[in-house]
Z-matrix of the N, CA and C atoms (Angstrom, degrees):
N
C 1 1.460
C 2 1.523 1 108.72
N 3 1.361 2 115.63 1 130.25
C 4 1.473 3 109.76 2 171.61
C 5 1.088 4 123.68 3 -58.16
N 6 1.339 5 122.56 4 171.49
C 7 1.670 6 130.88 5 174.21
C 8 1.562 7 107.30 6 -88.44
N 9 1.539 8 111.18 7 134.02
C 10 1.486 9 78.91 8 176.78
C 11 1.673 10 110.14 9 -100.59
N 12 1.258 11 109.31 10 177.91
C 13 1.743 12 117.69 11 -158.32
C 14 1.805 13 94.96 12 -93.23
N 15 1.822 14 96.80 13 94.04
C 16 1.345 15 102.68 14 145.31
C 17 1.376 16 140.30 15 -19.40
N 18 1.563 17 96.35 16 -51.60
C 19 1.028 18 109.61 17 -154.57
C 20 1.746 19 131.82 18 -85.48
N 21 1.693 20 96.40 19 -11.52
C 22 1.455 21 108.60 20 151.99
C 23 1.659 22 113.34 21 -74.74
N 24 0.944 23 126.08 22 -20.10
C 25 1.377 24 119.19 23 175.38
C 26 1.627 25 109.04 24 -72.11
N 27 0.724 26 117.71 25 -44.10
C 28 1.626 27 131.88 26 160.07
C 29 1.385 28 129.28 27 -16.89
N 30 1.536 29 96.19 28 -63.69
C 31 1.603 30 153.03 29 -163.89
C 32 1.668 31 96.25 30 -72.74
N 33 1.652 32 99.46 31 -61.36
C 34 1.526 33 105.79 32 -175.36
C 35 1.014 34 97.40 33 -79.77
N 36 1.442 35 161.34 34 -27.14
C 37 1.193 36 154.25 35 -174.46
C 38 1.513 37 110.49 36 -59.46
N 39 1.478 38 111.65 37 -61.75
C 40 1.075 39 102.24 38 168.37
C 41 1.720 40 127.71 39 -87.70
N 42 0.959 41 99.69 40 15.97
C 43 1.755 42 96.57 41 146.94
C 44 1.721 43 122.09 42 -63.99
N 45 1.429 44 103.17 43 -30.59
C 46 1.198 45 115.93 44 -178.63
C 47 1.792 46 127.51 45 -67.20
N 48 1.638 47 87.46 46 -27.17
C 49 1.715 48 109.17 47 -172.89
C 50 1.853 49 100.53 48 -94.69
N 51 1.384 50 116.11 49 28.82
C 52 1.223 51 124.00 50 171.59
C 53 1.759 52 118.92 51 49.60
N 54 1.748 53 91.17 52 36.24
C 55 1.569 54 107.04 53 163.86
C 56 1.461 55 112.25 54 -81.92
N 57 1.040 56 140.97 55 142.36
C 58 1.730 57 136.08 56 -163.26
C 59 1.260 58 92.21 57 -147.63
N 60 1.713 59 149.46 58 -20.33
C 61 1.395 60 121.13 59 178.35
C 62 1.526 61 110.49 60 -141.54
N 63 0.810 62 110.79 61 152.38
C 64 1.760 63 127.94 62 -171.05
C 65 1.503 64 97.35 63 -36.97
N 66 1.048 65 142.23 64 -37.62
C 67 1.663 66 149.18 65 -166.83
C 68 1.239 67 85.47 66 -86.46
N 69 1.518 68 135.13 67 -60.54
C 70 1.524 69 113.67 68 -154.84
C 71 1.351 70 115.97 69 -80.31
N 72 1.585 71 114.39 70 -25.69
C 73 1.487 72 113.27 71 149.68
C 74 1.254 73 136.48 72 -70.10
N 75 1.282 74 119.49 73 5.89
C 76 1.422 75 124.52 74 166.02
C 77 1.608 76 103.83 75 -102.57
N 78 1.656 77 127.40 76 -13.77
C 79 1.455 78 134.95 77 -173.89
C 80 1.860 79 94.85 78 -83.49
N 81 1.222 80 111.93 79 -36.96
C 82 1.448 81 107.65 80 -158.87
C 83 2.349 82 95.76 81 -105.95
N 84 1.184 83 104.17 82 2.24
C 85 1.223 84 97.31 83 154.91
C 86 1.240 85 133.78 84 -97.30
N 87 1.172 86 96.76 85 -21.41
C 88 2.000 87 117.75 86 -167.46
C 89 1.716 88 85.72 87 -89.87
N 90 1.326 89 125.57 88 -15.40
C 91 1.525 90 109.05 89 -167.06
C 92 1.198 91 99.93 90 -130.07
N 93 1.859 92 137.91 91 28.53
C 94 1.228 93 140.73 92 174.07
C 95 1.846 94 112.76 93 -168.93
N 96 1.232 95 115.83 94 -51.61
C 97 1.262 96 121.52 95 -169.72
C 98 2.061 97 103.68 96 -77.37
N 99 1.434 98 88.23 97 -49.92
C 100 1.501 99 79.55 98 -178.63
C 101 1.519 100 135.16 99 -45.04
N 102 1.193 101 117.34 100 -22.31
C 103 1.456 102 131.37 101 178.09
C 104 1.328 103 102.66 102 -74.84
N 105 1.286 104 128.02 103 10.56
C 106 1.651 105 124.07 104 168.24
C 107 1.387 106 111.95 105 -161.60
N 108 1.635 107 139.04 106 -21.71
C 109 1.001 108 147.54 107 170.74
C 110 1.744 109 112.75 108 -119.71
N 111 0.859 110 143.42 109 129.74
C 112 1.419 111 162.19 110 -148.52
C 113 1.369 112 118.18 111 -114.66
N 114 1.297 113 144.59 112 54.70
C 115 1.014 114 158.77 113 -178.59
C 116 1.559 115 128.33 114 -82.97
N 117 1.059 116 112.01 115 123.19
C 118 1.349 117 112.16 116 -160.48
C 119 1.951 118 111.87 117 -110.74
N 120 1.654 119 97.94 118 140.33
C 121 1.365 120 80.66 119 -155.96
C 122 1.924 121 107.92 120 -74.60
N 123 1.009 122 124.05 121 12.12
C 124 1.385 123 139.64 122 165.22
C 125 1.499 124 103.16 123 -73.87
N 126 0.948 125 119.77 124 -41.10
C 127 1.732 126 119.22 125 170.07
C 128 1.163 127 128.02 126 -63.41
N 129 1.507 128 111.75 127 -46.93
C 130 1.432 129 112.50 128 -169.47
C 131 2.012 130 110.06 129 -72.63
N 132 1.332 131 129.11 130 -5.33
C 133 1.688 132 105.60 131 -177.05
C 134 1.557 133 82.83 132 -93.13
N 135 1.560 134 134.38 133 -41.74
C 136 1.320 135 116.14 134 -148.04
C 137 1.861 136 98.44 135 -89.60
N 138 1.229 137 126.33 136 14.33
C 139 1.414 138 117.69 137 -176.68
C 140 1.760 139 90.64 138 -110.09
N 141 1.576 140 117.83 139 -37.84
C 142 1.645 141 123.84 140 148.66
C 143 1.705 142 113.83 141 -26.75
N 144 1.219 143 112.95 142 -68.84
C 145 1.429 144 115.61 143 -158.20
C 146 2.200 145 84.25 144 -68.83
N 147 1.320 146 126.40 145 -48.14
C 148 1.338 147 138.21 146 174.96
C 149 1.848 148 105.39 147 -8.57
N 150 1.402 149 78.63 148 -91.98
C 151 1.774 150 107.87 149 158.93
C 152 1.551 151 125.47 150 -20.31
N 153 1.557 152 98.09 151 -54.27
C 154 1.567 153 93.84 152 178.11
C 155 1.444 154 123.66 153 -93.59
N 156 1.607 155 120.82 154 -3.50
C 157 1.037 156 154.85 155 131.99
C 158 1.501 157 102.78 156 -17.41
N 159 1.393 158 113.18 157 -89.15
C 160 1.372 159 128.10 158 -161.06
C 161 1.363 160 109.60 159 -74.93
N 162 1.819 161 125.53 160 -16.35
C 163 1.132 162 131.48 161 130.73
C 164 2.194 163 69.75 162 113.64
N 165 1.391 164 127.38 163 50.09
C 166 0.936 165 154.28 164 -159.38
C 167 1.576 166 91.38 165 -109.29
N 168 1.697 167 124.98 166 -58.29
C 169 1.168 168 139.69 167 -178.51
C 170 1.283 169 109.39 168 -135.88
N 171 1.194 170 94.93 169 152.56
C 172 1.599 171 104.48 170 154.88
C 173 1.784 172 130.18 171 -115.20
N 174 1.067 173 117.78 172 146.59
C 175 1.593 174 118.87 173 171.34
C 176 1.471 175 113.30 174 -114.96
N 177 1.763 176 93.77 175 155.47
C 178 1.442 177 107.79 176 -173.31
C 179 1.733 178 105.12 177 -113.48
N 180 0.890 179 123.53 178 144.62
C 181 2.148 180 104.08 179 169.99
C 182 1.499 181 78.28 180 -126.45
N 183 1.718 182 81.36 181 135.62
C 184 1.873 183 111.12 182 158.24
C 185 1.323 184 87.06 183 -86.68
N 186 1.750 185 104.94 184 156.47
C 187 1.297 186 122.23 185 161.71
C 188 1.968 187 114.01 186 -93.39
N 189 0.887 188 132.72 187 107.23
C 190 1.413 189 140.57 188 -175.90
C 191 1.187 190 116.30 189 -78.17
N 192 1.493 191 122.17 190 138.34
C 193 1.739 192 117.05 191 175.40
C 194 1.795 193 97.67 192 -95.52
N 195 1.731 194 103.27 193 128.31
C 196 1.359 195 110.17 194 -172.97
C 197 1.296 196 107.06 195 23.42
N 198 1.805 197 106.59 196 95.04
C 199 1.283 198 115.09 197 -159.11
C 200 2.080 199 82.61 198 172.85
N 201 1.273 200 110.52 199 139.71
C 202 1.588 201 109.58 200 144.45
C 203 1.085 202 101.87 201 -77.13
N 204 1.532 203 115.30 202 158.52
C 205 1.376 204 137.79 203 176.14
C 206 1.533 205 115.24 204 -76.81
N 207 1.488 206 114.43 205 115.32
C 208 1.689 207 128.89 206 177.96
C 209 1.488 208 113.71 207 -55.10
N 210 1.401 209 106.16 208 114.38
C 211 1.577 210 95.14 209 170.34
C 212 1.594 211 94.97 210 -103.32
N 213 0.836 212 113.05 211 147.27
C 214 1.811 213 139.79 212 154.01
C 215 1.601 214 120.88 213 -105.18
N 216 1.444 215 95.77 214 118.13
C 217 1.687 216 93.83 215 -168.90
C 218 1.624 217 98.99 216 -114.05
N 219 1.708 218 119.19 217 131.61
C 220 1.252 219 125.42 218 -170.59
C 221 1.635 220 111.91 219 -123.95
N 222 1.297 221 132.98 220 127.91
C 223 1.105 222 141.22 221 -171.10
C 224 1.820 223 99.60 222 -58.85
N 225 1.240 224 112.83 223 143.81
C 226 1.404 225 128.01 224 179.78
C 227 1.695 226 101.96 225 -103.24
N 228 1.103 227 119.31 226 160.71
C 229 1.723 228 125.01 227 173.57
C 230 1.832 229 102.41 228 -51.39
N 231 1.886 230 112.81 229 -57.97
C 232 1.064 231 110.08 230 -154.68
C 233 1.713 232 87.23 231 -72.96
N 234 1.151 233 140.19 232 24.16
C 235 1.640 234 128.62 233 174.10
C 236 1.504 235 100.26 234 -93.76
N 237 1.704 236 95.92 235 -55.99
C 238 1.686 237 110.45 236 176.00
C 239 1.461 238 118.09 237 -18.22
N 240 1.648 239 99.59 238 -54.62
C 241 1.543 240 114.30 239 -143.20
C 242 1.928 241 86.92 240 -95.09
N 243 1.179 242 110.18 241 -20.22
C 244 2.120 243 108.10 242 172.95
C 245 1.559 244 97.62 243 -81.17
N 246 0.963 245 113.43 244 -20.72
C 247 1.682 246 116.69 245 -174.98
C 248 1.423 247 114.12 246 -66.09
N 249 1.578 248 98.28 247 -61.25
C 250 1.460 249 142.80 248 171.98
C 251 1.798 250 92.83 249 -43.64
N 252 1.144 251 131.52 250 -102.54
C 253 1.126 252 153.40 251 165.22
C 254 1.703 253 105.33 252 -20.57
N 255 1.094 254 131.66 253 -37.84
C 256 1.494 255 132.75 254 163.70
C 257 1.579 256 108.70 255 -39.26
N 258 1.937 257 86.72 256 -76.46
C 259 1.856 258 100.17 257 -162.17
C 260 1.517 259 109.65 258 -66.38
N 261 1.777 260 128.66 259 -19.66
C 262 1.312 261 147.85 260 166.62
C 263 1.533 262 111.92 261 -49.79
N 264 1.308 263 115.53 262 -38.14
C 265 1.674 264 120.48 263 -179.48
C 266 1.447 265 109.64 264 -84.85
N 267 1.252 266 113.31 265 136.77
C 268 1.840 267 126.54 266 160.59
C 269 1.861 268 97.88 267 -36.34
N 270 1.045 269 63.60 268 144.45
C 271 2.035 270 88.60 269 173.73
C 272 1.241 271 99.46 270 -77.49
N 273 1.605 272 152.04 271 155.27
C 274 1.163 273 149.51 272 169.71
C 275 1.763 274 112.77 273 -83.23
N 276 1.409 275 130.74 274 -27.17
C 277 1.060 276 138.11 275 -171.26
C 278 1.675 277 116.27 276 163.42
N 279 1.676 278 98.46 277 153.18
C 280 1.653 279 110.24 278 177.66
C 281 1.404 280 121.18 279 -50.22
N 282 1.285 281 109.80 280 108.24
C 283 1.688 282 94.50 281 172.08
C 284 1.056 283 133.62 282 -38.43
N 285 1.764 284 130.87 283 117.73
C 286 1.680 285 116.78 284 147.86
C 287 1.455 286 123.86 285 -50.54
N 288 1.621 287 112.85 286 124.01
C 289 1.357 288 123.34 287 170.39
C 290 1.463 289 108.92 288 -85.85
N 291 1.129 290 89.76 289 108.85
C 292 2.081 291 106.18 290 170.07
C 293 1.642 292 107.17 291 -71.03
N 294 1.121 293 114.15 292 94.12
C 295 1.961 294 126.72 293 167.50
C 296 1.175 295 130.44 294 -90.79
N 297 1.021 296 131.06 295 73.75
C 298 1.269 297 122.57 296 179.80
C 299 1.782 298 128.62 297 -44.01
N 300 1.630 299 86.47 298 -46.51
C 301 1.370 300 88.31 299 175.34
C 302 2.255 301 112.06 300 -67.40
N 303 1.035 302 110.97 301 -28.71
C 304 1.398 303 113.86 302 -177.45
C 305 1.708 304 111.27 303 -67.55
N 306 1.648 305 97.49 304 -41.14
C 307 1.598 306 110.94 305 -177.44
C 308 2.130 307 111.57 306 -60.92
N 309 1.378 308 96.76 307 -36.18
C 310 1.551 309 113.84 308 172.53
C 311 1.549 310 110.41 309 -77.26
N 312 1.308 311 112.48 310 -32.42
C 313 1.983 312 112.89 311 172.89
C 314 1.158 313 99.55 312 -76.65
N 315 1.097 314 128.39 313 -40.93
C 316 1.944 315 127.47 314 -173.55
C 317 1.900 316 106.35 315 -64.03
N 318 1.504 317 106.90 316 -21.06
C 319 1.955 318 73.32 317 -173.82
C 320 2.037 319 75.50 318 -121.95
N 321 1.362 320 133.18 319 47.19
C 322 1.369 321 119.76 320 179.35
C 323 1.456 322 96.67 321 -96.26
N 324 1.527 323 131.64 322 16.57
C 325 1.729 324 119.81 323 179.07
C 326 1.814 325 97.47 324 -55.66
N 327 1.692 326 133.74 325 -14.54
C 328 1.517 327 86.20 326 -169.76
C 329 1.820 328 78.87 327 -114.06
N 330 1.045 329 144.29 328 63.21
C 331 1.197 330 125.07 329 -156.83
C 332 1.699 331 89.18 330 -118.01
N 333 1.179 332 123.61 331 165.00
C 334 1.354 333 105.01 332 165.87
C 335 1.556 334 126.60 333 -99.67
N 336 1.269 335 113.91 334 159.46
C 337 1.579 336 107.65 335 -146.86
C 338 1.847 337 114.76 336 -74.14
N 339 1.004 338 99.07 337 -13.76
C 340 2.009 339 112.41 338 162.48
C 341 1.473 340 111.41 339 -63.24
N 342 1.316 341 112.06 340 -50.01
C 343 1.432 342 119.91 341 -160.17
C 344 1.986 343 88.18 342 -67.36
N 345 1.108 344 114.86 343 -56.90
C 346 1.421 345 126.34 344 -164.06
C 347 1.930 346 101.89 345 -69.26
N 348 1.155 347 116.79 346 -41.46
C 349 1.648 348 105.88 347 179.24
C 350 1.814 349 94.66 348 -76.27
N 351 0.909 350 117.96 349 -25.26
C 352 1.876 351 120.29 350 171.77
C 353 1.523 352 101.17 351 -51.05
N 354 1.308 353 110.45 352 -70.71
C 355 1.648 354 109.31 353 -179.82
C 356 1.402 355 122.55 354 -58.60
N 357 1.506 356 113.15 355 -17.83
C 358 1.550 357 113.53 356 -148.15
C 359 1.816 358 78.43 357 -104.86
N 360 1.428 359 144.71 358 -24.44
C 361 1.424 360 146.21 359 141.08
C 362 0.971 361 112.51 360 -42.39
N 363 1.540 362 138.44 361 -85.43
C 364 1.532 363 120.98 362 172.05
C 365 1.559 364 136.43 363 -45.64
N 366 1.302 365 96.63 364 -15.06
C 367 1.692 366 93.82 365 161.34
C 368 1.276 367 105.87 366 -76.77
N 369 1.434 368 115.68 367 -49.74
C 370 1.980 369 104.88 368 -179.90
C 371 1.639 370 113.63 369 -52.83
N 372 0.959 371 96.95 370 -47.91
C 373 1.832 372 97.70 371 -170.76
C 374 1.706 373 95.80 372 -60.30
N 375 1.017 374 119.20 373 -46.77
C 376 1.828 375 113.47 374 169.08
C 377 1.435 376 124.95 375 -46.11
N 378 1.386 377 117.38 376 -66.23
C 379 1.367 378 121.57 377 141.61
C 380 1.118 379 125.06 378 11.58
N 381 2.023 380 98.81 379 -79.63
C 382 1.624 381 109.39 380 -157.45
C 383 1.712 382 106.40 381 -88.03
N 384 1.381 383 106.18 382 8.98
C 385 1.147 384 110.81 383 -179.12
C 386 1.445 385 112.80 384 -93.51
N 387 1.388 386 106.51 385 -48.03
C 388 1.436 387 124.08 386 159.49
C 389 1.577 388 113.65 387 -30.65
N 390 1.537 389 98.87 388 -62.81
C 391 1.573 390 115.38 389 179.84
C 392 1.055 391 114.39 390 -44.53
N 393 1.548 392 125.95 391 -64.84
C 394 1.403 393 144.26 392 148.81
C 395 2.008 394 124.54 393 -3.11
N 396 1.996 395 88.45 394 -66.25
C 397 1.480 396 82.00 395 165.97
C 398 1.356 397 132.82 396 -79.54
N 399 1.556 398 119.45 397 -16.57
C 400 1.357 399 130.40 398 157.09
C 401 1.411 400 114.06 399 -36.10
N 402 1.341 401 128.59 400 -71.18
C 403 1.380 402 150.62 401 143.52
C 404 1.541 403 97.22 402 -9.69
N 405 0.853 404 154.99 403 -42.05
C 406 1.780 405 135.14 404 -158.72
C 407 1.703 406 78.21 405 -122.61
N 408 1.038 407 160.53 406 -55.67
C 409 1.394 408 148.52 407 -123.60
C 410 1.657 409 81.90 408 -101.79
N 411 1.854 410 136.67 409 -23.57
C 412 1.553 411 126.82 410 161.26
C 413 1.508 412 91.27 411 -51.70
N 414 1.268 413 101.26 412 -66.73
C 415 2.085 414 119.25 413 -159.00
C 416 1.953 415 96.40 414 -26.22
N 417 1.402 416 94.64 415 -59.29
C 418 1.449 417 114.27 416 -153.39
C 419 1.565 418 106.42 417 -48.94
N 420 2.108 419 103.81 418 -50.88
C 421 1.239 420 103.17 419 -177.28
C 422 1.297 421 105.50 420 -88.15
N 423 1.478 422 143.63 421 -15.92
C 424 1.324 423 110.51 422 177.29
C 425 1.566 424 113.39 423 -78.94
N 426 1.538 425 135.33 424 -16.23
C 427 1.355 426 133.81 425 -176.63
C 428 1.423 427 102.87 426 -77.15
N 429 1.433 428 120.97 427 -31.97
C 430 2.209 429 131.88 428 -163.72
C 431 1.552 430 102.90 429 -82.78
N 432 1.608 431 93.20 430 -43.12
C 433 1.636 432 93.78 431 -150.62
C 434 1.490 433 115.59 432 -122.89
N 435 1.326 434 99.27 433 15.21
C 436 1.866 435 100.39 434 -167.85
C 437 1.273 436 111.71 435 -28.90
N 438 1.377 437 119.56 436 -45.11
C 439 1.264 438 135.24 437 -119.46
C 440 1.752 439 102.32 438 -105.36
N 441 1.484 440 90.33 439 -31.48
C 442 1.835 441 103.29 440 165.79
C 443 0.972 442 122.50 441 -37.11
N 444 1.625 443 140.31 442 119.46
C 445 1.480 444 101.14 443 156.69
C 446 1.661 445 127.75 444 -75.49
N 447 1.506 446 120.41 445 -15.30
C 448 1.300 447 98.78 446 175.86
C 449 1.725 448 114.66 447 -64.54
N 450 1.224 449 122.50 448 -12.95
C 451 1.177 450 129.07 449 -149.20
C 452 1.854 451 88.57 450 -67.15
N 453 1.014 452 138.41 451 -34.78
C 454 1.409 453 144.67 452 142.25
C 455 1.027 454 121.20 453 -24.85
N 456 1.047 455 134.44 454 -62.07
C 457 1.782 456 131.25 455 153.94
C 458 1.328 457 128.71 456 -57.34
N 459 1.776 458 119.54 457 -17.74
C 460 1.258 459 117.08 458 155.04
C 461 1.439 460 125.76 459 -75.99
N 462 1.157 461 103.51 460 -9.08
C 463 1.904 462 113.25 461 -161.03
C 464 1.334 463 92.25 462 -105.53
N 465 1.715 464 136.42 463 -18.17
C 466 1.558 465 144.83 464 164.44
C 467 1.491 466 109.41 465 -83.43
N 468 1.415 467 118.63 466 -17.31
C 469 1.742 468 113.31 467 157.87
C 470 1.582 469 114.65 468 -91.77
N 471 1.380 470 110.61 469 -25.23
C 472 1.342 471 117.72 470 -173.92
C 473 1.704 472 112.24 471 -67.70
N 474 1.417 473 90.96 472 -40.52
C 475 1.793 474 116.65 473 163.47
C 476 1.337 475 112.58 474 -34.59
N 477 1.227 476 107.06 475 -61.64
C 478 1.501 477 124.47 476 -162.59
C 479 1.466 478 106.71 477 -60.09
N 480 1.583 479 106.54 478 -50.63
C 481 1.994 480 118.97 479 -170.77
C 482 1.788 481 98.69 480 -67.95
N 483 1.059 482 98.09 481 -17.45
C 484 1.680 483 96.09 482 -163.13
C 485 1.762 484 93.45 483 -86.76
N 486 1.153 485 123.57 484 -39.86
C 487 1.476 486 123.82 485 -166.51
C 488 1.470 487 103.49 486 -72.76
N 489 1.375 488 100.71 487 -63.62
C 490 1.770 489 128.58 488 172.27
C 491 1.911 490 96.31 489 -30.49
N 492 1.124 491 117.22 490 -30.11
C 493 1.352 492 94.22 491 -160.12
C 494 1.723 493 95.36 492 -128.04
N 495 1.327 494 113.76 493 -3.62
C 496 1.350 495 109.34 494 161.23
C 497 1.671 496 112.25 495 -81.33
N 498 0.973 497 121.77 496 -37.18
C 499 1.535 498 136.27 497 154.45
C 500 1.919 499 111.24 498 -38.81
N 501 1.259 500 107.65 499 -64.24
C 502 1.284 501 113.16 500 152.44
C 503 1.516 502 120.18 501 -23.65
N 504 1.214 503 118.37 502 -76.59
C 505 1.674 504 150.43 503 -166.39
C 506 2.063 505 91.84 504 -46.14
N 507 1.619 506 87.73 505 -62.29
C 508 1.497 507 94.25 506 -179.24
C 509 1.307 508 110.20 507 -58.15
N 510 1.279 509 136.22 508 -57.89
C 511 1.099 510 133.15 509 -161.05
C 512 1.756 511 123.50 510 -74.35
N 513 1.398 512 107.54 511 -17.78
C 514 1.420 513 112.04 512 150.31
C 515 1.124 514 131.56 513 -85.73
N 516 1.841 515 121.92 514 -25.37
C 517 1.590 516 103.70 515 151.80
C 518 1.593 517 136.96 516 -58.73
N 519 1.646 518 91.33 517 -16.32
C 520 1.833 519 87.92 518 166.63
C 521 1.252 520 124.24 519 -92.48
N 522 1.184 521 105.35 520 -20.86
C 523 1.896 522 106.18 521 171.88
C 524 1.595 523 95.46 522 -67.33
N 525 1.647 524 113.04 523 -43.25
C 526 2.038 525 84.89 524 -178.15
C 527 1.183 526 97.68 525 -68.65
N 528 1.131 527 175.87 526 5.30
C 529 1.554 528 174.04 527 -175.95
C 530 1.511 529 84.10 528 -79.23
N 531 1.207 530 108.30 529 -91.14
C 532 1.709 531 116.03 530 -171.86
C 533 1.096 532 110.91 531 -38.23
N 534 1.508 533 129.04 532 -35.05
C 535 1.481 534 134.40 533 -169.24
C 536 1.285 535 121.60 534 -64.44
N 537 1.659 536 106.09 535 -36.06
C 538 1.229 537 140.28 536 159.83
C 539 1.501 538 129.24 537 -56.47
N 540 1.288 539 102.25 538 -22.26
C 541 1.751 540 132.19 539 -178.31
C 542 1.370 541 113.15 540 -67.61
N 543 1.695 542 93.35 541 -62.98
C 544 1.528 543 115.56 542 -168.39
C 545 1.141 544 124.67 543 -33.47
């Protein structure tokens, strides 16, 4: 059975947050979605053209003087109601987290124990950096968007990256503890 493509749901979602062109949905993924969904900007015109395909959206093109021509892509009712009907269905299951850095701690038993508290430090300092930008992207939406109401449902995913990775934070200062053990 195929997978189905997340990633127009995504797409239409933020049609909703009054993104209208391939740039501004790649501006408001690279600066919100990416920290949990992975979108590539090779994805977003041909999952666009997808949409209007399935008659999901529609687009408009301005004509530009020495300029390509602006398309603006706008959610249709029948997108609403696939949108609607998306976030309405059970999730199928917990995501697997792909780690590189965890997949490289899992076979380091012959590694030597510098090399491994070396990595198991730059993952924290990554972390707290992470943490860090979490921290201004709250700042950002409570000073831009108070007033939104979705802006409430961004600050309940924003929640999530911030815990998820303070949990993180903790859990690599105790592996250097142990690291320190060895």
């Amino acid at each position: 059975m195929a997978r189905e493509n997340q990633t127009k749901y995504a797409i239409l979602g933020l049609l909703t947050t009054g993104c209208r062109s391939g740039y501004s949905i790649k501006q408001m993924i690279d600066g919100s979605l990416n920290y949990f969904w992975k979108v590539s900007y090779g994805q977003i015109y041909p999952t666009l053209k997808q949409l209007v395909d399935e008659e999901f959206a529609t687009v408009e093109t301005t004509l530009q003087d020495k300029k390509p021509d602006k398309k603006e892509y706008y959610i249709t009712p029948k997108g609403k109601q696939a949108l609607q009907e998306w976030i309405q269905a059970p999730f199928k299951e917990l995501p697997t987290e792909k780690n590189e850095f965890l997949l490289k701690l899992f076979f380091s038993q012959h590694e030597e124990k510098n090399i491994i508290y070396a990595q198991l430090s730059e993952y924290l300092k990554k972390l707290h950096e992470r943490y860090q930008t979490y921290q201004s992207i709250e700042h950002m939406i409570n000073s831009s968007y108070a007033d939104k109401h979705e802006a409430q449902f961004w600050l309940m995913t924003l929640d999530y990256g911030k815990r998820t990775t303070k949990a993180a934070i903790e859990w690599c200062e105790c592996s250097m503890k142990k690291i320190d053990q060895l």
